[in-house]
Each structure stands twice: as C-alpha cells, then as structure tokens.
Legacy VTK file of the C-alpha trace (Angstrom):
# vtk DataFile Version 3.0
C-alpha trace
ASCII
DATASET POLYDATA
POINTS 167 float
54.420 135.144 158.581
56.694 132.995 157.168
56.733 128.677 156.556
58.733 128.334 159.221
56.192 130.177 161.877
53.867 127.095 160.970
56.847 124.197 162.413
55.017 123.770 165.530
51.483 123.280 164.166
52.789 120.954 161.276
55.207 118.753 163.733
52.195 118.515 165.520
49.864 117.608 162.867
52.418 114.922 161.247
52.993 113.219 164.774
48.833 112.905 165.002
48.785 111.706 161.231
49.027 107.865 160.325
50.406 106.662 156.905
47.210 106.279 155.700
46.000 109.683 157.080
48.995 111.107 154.915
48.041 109.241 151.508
44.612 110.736 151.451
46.119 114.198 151.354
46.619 115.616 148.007
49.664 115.405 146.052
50.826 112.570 148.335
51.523 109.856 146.169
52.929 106.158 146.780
55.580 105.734 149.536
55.601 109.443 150.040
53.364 109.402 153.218
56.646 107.206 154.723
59.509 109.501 153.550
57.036 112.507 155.270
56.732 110.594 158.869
60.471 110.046 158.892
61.323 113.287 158.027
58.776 114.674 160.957
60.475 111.995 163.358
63.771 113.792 162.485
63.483 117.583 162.170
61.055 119.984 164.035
61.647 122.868 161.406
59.422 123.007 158.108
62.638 123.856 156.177
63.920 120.697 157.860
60.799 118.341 157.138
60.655 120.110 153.635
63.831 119.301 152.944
63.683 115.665 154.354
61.393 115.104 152.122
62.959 116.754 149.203
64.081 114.397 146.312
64.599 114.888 142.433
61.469 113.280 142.083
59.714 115.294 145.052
60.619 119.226 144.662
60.613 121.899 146.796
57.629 124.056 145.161
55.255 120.269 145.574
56.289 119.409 148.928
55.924 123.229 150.025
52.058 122.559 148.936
51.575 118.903 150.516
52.314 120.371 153.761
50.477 122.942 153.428
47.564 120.786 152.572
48.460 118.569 155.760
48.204 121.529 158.299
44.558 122.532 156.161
43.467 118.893 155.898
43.025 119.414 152.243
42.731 115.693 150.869
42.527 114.131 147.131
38.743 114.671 147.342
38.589 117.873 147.823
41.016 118.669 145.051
38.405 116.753 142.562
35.872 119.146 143.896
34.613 121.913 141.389
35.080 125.473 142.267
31.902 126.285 143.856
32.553 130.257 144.018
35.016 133.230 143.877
35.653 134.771 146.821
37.157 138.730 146.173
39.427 139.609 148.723
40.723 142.698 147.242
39.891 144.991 144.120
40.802 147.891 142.065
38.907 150.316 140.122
39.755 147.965 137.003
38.742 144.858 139.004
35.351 146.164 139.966
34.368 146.884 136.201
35.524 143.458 135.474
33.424 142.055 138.370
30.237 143.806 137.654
30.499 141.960 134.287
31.073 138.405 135.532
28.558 138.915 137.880
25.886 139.160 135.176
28.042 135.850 133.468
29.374 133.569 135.943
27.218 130.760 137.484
28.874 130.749 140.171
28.400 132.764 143.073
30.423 136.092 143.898
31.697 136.190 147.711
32.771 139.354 148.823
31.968 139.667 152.428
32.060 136.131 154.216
29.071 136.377 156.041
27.160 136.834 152.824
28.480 133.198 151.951
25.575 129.967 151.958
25.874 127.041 150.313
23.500 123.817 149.805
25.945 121.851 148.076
28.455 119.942 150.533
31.704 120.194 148.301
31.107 123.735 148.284
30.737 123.764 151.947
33.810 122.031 152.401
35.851 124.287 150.483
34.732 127.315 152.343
35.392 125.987 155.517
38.979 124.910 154.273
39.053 128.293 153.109
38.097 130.471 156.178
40.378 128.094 158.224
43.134 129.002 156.121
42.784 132.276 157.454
42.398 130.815 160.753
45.946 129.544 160.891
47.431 132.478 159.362
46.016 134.797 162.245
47.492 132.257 164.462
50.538 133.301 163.171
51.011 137.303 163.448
53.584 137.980 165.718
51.304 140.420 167.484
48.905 138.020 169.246
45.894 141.131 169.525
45.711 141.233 166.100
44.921 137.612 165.013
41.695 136.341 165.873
39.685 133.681 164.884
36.627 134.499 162.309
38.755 137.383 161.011
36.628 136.798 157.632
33.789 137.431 159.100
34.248 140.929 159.903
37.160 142.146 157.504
35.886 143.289 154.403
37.919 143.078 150.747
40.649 145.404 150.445
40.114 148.559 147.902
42.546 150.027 146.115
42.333 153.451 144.749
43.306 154.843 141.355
45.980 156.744 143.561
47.603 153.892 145.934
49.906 151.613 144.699
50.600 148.444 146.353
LINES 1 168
167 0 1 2 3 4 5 6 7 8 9 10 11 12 13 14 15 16 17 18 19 20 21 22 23 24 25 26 27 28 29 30 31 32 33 34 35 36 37 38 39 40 41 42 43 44 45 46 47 48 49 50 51 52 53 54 55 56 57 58 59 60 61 62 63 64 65 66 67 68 69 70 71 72 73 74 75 76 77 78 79 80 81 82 83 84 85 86 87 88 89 90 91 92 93 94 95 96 97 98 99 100 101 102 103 104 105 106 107 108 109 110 111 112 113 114 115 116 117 118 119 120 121 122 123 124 125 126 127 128 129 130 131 132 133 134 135 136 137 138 139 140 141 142 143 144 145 146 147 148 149 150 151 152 153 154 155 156 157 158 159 160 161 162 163 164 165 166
C-alpha cells in the first residue's frame, strides 16, 4: 500500500469537502484550504495534489499528513485532544517487560486486543474510532481484495516477536 493507492478515496473526499470543511482539518492553516481545492480540481494523483499543494512554506512531509488527516477526518480538535490510551500492536520479549511495568504506572489504559477497548470519555472515543478507521482504509487498500476486511482490529491480535525472528 502505497499514497498513491489512496488517489481515488482522497479526490473523492476533497471534491465532497468545502473550504471551510478543509480549515477545520489539522495543520490546515489560512488560505491553504484554497491552494488544496485547486490542486484536487487539477490532478487526480496524490503525488499530483501533494505536489500542487507543495510550496516553500508548505512541505512535502506536512502536506503528506494534512491529507492524510482529510481522508481520516482528523480535525484541529481532535489534535488538542489528550492521549486517552496506548494501543500495542506489536511486541518483543523486551517490550513486554517494559509493558508489564507501565501497566502498574501509566494512568492510562493499555489496549492490546480492540475488543477489550471502552471508553466513557468522548475525546477518547473519538480517537479510537479515528483509529480503527485508519485501519479501515488501509484494508481497503491491499491489492488482494480477500484479505482486507472491515473490523480487521477486532479480530487480529498484536504481533509477537520472538527472541529468534528478526523483522
């Protein structure tokens, strides 16, 4: 999966998005929201949006992460919002010794399997759902259509590495 497998979905999301739509995203900041819609009017390529976007002001690493945060809805809001909780999604022998000891320290919760996950707290609530939609779109996105299914954190547990593999 690569930025360029997400072109449809974002050319899509841009044409649905108004200017003001755009400036509540994150990282979108005054005047950008127009140089975004014009370069979605003219390209139908990430690379191509990205780079008609692309300024000395406006590089390639920050407008990578706006558009991500268009396709994920990810607005200023939720970028003020406090981490609510870690979420493990893979771990070594070294990582579960440090885990055991944060989870006697941290105050805030732990996630490693999904469905484990509740929150009270609507910030919280909003991040996870950003987050598990995240994965969403990325299953979209495997080439091999069987594989990718919606809710694939649900029943996909954290990776574990062994003292023996190597990544």
């Amino acid at each position: 999966v690569f930025p360029e497998s997400v072109s449809s979905l974002l050319c899509y999301t841009l044409m649905r998005m108004d200017a003001k739509e755009l400036q509540a995203i994150g990282g979108v900041s005054e005047g950008l929201e127009m140089r975004i819609k014009q370069a979605a009017a003219e390209g139908r390529s990430f690379s191509d949006i990205a780079e008609g976007i692309k300024t000395k002001r406006y590089l390639q690493a920050r407008i990578n992460r706006i558009l991500t945060k268009v396709l994920l809805g990810v607005t200023r809001k939720d970028e003020s919002l406090e981490p609510a909780y870690a979420r493990i999604l893979g771990i070594g022998e070294k990582g579960r010794e440090v885990l055991r000891q944060l989870q006697r320290t941290t105050k805030i919760p732990i996630i490693t399997k999904a469905a484990d996950a509740s929150f009270t707290d609507a910030g919280a609530r909003r991040m996870f759902s950003i987050d598990l939609l995240a994965t969403d779109v990325y299953t979209l996105l495997y080439p091999e259509k069987k594989a990718g299914k919606n809710g694939l954190d649900f029943y996909r547990s954290p990776v574990v590495i062994k003292k023996d593999e190597s990544v």
